[in-house]
C-alpha positions in Angstrom: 8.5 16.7 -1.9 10.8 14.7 -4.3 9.4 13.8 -7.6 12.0 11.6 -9.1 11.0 9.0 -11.4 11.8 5.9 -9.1 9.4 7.3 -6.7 6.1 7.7 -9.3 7.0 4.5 -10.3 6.7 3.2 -7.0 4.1 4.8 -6.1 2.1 3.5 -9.1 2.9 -0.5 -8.2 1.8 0.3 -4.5 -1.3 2.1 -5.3 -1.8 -0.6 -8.0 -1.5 -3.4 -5.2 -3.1 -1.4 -2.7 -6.1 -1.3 -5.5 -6.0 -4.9 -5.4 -5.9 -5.4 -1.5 -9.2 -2.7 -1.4 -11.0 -4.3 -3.7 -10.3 -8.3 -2.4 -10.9 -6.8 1.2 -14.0 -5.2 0.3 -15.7 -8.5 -1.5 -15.0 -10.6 1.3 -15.9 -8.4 4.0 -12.4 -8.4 5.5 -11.3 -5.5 7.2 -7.8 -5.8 7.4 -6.9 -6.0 3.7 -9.2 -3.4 2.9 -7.9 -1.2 5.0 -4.3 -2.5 3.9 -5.3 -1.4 0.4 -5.9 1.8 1.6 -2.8 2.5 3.7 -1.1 1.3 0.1 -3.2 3.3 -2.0 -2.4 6.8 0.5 1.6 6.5 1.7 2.6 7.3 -1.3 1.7 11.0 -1.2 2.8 10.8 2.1 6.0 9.6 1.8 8.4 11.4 -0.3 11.6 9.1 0.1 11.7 5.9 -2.5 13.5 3.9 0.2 11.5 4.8 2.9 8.4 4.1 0.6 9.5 0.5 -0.4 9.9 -0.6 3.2 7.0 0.5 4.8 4.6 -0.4 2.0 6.4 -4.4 1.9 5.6 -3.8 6.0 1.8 -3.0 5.4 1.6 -5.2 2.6 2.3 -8.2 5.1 0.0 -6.8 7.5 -3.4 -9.1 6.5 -1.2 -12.3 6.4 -0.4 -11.8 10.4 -3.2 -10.5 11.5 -6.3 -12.6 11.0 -9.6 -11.2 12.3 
């Protein structure tokens, strides 16, 4: 795993607006951001490659305005 300093950083804004998905989805009782926040909070320590990190997480973070349950 790569522990370069771009990739804490980003790791600490996704997890920050993951937080802030998890916590909105979970007041209003919608699903899809709260498990949006989630997916933000985890990829992170999944994925080890800044790029790679930044593009999937703008991907998920789009998610909940798409997809409306």
């Amino acid at each position: 795993m790569d522990n370069s300093v771009s990739t804490l950083m980003w790791g600490i804004v996704w997890g920050s607006i993951g937080f802030g998905y998890f916590i909105y989805g979970r007041k209003q009782k919608a699903v899809i951001p709260f498990l949006c926040g989630i997916a933000l909070m985890v990829l992170p320590y999944l994925i080890s490659s800044a790029l790679l990190l930044f593009i999937v997480c703008i991907a998920v973070m789009f998610i909940p305005y798409y997809i409306k349950i």
